[in-house]
C-alpha positions in Angstrom: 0.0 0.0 0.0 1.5 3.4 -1.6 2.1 5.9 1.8 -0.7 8.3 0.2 -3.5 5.3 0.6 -2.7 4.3 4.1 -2.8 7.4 5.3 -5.7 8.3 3.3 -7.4 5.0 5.0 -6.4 6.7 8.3 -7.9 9.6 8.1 -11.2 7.6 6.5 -10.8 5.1 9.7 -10.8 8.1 12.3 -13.5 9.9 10.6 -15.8 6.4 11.0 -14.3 6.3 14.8 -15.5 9.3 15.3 -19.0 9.5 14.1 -21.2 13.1 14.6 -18.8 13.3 17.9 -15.9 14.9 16.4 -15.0 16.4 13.0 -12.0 15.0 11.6 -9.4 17.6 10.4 -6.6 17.9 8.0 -3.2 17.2 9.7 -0.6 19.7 9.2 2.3 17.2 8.0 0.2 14.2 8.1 -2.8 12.7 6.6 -5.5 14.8 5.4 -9.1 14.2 4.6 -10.6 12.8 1.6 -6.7 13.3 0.1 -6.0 11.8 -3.1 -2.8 13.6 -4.3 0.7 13.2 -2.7 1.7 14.9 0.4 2.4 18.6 0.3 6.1 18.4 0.4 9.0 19.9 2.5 11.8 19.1 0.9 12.8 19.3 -2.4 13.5 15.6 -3.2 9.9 15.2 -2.1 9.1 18.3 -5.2 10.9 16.5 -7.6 8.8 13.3 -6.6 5.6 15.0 -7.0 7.0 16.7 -10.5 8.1 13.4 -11.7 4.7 12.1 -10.7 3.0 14.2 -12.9 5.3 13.7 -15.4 4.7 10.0 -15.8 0.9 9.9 -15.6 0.7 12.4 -18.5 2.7 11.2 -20.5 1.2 7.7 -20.1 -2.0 9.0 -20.5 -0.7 10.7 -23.6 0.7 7.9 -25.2 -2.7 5.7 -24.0 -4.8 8.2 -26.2 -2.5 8.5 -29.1 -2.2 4.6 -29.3 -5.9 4.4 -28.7 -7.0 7.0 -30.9 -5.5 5.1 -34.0 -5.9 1.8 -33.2 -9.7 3.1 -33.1 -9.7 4.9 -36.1 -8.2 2.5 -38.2 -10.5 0.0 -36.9 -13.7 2.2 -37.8 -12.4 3.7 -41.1 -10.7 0.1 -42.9 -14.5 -1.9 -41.5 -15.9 -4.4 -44.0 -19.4 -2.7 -43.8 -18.1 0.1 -45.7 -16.4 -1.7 -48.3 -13.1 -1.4 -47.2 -11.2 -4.5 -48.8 -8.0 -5.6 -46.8 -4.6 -4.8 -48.0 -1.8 -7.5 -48.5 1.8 -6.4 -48.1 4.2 -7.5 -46.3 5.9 -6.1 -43.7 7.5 -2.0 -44.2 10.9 -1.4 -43.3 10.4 2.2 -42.4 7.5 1.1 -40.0 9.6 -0.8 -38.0 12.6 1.4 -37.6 9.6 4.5 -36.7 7.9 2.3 -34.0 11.4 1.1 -32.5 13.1 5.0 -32.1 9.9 6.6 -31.0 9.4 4.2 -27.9 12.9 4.1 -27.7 12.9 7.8 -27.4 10.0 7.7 -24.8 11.7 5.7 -22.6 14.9 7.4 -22.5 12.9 11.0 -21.9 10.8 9.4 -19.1 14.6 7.7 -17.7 16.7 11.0 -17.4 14.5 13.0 -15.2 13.6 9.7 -13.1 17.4 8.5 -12.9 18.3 11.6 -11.8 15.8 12.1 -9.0 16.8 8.6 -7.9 20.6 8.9 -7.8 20.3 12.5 -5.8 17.8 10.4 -3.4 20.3 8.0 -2.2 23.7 10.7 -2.0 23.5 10.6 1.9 27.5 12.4 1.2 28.0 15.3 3.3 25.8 15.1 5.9 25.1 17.6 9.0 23.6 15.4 11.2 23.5 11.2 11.1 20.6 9.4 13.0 20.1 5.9 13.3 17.1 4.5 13.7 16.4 1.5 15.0 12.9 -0.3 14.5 11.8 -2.6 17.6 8.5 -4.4 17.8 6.9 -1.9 17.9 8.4 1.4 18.6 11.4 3.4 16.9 14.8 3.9 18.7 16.6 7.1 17.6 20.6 7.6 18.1 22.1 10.5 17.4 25.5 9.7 15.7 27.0 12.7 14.5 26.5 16.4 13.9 25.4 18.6 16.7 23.2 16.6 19.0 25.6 13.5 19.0 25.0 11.5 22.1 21.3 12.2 22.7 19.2 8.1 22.1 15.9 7.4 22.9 13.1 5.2 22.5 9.7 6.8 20.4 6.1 5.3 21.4 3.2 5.9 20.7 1.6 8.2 22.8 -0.4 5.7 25.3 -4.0 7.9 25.4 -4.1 6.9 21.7 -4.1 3.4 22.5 -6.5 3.7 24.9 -8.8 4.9 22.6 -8.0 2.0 20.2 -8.5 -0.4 22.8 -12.1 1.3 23.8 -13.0 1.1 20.1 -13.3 5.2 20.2 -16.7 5.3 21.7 -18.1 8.6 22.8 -14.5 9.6 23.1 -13.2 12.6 20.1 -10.9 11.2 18.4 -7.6 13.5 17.8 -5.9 14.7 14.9 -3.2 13.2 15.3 -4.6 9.9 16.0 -2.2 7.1 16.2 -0.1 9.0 14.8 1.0 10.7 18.3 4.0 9.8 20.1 5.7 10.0 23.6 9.6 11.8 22.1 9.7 12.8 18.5 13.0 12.3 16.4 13.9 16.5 16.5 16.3 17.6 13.5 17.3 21.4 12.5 15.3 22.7 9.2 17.5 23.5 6.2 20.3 20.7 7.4 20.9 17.8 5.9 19.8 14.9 8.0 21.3 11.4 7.3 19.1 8.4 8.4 20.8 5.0 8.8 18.0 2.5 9.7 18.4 -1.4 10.6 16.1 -3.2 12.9 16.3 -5.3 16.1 13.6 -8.2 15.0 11.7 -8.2 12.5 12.0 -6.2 8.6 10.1 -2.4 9.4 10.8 0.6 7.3 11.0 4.3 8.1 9.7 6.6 5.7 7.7 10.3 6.0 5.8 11.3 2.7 6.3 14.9 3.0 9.6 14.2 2.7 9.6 11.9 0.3 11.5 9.3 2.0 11.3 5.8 2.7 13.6 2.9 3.9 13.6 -0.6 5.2 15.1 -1.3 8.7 16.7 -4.7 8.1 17.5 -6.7 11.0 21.8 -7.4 10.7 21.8 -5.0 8.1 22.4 -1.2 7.5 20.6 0.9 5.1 20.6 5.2 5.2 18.2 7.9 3.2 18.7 11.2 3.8 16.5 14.3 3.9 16.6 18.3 4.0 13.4 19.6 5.4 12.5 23.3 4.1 10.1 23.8 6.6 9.7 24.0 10.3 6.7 21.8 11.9 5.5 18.6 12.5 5.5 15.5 10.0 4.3 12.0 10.2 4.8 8.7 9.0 4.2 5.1 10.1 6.3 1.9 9.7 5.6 0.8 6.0 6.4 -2.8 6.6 3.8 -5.3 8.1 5.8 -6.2 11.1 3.5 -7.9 13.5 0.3 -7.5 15.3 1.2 -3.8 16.9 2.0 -2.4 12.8 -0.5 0.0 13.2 0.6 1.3 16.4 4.2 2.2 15.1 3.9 6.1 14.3 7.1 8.1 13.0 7.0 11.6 14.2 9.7 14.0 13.0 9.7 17.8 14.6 11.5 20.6 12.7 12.3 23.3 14.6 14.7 26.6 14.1 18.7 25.8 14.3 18.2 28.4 17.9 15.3 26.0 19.2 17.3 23.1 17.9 20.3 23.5 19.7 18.2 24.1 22.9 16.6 21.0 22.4 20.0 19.3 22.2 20.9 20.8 25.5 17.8 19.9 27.3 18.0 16.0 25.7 21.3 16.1 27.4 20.7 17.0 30.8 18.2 14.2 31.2 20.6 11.7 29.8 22.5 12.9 32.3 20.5 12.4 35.1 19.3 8.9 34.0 22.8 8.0 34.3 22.1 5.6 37.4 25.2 4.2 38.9 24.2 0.2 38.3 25.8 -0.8 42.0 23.1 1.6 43.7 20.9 -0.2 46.1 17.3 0.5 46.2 14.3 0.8 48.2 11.2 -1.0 47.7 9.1 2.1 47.5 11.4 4.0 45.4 12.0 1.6 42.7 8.6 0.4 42.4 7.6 3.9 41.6 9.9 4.2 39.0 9.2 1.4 37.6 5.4 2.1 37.4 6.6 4.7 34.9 9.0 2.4 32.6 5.5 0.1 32.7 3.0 3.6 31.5 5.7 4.1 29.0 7.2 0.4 27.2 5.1 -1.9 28.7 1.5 -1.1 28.9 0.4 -0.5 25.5 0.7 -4.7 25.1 -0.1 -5.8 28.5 -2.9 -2.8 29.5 -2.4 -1.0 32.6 -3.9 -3.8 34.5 -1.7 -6.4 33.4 -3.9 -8.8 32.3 -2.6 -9.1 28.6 -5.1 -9.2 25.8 -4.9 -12.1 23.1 -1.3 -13.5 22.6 -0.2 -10.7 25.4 0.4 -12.8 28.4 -1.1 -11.7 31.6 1.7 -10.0 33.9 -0.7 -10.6 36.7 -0.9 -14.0 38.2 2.1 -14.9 35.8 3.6 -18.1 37.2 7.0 -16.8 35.7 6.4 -13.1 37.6 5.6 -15.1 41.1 8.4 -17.4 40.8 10.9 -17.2 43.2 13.8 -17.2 41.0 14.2 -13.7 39.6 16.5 -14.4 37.0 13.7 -16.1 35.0 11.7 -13.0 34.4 15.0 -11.2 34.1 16.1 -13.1 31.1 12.7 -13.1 29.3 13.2 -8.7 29.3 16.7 -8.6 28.4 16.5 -11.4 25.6 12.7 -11.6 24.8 10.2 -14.6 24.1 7.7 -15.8 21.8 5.8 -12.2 20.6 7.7 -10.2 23.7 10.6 -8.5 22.0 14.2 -8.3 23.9 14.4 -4.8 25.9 18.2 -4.9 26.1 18.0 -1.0 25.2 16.6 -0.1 28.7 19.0 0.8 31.4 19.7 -1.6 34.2 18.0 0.5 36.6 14.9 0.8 34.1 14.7 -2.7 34.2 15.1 -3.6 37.1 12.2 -1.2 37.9 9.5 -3.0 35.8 10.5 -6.2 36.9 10.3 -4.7 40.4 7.1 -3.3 39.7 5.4 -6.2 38.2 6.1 -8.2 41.1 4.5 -6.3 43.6 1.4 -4.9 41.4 -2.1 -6.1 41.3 -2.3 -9.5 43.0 1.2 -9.7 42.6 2.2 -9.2 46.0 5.8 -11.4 46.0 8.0 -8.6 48.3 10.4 -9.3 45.8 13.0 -6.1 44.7 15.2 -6.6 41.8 18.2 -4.7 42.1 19.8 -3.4 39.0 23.7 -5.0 39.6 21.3 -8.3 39.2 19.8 -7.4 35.4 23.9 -6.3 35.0 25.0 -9.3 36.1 22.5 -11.5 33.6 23.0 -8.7 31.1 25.9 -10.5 29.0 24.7 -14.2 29.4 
């Protein structure tokens, strides 16, 4: 499905959602009602898309009517119910060598401007800033390798109200804009810089793409791809994981912010502190109160949107509460099943220690889950390279 049709579908789906409640609106960067033609572009790859677009369908539809035309008009001016007797020749030199150059010549004139738009799409040379981004089932990890900003990683999820609406089946609730298209920490780039994407994948074949830019790109697990774009415009713009990856596809958004190389560089700084002040030492010892509340928040934030607030799972999602692997006494079981992942849970080897040990902590003591267990996080270190 072309990136202009799902998000067309979206829009369509959240208009069903939500009924006479709430009138669905055009997205500024995103999908927009009843849209048939690309997205308005910010960057001038994504122009030269759209131009070359054009290009193509009218000169197909040119050569459809021409072909069409006399195909027809010989057929109604050389019929037998006028008299018209049929001709017997042989085959004309000169008609070959004029209907081999002409489509010959077509197809060269429709190959430069396409070749061209191609080979400047995939020059990711000279770039001001490299991000990689990783796809994980299902969310997007973003790692800032070079260019100002280098350092700064995080995970992007989708923003958990939206699944709660999902989940509800949008009934009586308005349904936002931005429906599922919201998420919990954008990927933030400078406008009028040259952004290099590298993407690869930690399970399963996604792809990262935005149609206003006019990228797109599979994330490979064990492999390395890169796009690149240049965005001309400040804002907000949206795509979603273009590759069926799993029951959670549709809750995979992409959400790229654009702001001013001033606001950019403040963002940069601010990204920063908080790294630096989730920088837990992994030999700290905890309390049961404090690290049960912190990992009520990894749960809201990772974990949830799978296994609902109240832990009881929904179809494949096992139940977290009552889990016979949760109660067990031997810690390192649960441990290893959210560093390395099992069946349809993916590995979460990209949280902290600390963050891990959290959840783990939390899930243990929540609901009817009342083991008194704590989970320190030199133990999730310790199982860590295993």
């Amino acid at each position: 499905m072309t990136s202009n049709s799902k998000f067309g579908a979206l829009a369509a789906a959240a208009a069903a959602c939500a009924g006479t409640a709430h009138a669905v609106q055009d997205l500024p960067g995103g999908p927009a009602v009843r849209q048939l033609n690309l997205h308005e572009a910010a960057t001038r790859i994504a122009v030269e898309i759209s131009w070359l677009h054009w290009f193509m369908l009218i000169t197909c539809i040119v050569i459809f009517i021409a072909v069409f035309s006399v195909m027809f008009y010989s057929i109604w001016k050389h019929r037998k119910s006028v008299g018209h007797k049929p001709a017997n020749f042989h085959e004309s030199v000169t008609v070959e060598v004029i209907w081999t150059i002409i489509p010959f010549l077509i197809v060269i004139g429709m190959a430069l401007p396409a070749t061209k738009v191609l080979v400047a799409s995939k020059d990711t040379s000279n770039a001001d800033l490299t991000i990689k981004a990783t796809g994980y089932q299902w969310k997007w990890g973003y790692d800032y390798l070079s260019g100002e900003g280098q350092g700064v990683s995080f995970l992007s999820t989708l923003d958990s109200t939206h699944r709660e609406i999902s989940n509800d089946g949008a009934k009586g609730a308005d349904i936002p804009t931005d429906y599922l298209l919201k998420v919990d920490n954008p990927m933030v780039v400078p406008v009028n810089k040259k952004i290099r994407i590298i993407t690869t994948a930690n399970d399963v074949i996604h792809a990262w793409g935005i149609p206003a830019f006019g990228v797109k790109q599979d994330a490979i697990p064990g492999f390395v791809r890169d796009t690149w774009f240049r965005s001309e415009k400040t804002g907000d713009f949206y795509g979603q994981c273009y590759e069926l990856c799993g029951k959670e596809h549709a809750y995979m958004p992409i959400h790229v912010k654009v702001l001013s190389a001033a606001d950019y560089s403040k963002w940069v700084d601010g990204e920063k502190k908080k790294m630096a002040a989730k920088q837990d030492d992994p030999t700290k010892v905890w309390t049961m109160t404090d690290i049960v509340a912190r990992g009520e928040k990894v749960y809201a934030n990772n974990c949830a949107a799978c296994h609902q607030a109240n832990g009881k799972g929904a179809g494949p999602i096992k139940a977290l509460d009552g889990s016979p692997i949760v109660l067990a006494a031997d810690k390192s079981q649960e441990i290893a099943i959210v560093l390395n992942g099992k069946g349809a849970m993916p590995a979460w080897k990209q949280l902290s220690d600390t963050d891990l040990a959290a959840v783990i902590s939390y899930t243990k003591n929540t609901w009817s889950n009342k083991t008194e267990q704590l989970v320190q996080p030199a133990e999730v270190l310790a199982q860590r390279g295993k």
